[in-house]
C-alpha positions, 0 to 999 in steps of 0.5 A, spaced: 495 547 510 502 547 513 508 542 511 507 534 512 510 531 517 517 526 514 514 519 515 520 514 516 519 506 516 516 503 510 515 497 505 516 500 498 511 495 494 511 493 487 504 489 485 504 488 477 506 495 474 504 499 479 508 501 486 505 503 493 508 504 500 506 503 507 507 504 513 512 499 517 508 500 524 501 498 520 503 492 517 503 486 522 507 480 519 509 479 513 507 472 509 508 468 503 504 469 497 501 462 499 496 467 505 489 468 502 489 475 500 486 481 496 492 482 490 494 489 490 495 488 483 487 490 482 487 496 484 492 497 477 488 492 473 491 487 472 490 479 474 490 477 481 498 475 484 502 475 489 509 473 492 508 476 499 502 478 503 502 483 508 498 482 514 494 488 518 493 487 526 485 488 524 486 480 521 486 484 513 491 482 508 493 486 501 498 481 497 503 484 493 509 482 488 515 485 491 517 489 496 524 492 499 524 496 507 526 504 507 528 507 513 529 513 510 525 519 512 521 521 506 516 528 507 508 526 505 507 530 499 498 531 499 494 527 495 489 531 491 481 530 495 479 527 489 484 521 489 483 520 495 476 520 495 477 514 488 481 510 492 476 509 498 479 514 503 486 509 502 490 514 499 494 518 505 499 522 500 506 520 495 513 520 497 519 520 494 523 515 495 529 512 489 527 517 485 520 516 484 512 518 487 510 512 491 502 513 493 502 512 499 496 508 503 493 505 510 493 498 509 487 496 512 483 501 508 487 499 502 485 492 503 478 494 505 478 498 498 481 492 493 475 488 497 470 493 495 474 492 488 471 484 487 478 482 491 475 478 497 481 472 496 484 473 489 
């Protein structure tokens, strides 16, 4: 396997403890908390919550409690296939962007994930 491809523009989420990054272009609009929307914060195990809802042009929604815009360009780091395989096939590699690795996952095969977690509208 070659080198990855840099990405660049994306939301650089926090859902309870955890961080996650998405790609800008797969996010549709973004809302507040008050949406109906699967919590990200499920795939950490914590309580359902979200200030900020992130919406997929498919009509899914993944709720989450913070995020911030990155320009920058970050090159993908590859996840192992036994993370992907745990995260339904969500998880496309880790970034590292503010001195941290954030996973970084599709948005609807993220939501549909959490919804296989018990997080229809939580």
């Amino acid at each position: 396997m070659g080198p990855a491809s840099p990405v660049r523009g994306m939301l650089l989420c926090h859902a309870g403890s955890g961080r996650l990054a998405f790609l800008a272009h797969e996010v549709l609009a973004i809302a507040a908390g008050a949406e109906v929307a699967t919590s990200a914060r499920l795939a950490f195990r914590a309580p359902a919550g979200a200030s900020r809802v992130l919406v997929s042009p498919t009509g899914g929604a993944v709720g989450v409690d913070a995020l911030e815009i990155d320009a920058e360009a970050h090159p993908v780091l590859p996840a192992p296939p036994v993370a992907v395989r745990a995260s339904g096939g969500s998880l496309r590699g880790f970034v590292l962007a503010r001195g941290v690795l954030w996973p970084l996952v599709g948005l609807v095969e993220f939501e549909r994930f959490l919804r296989g977690l018990g997080g229809e509208g939580t």
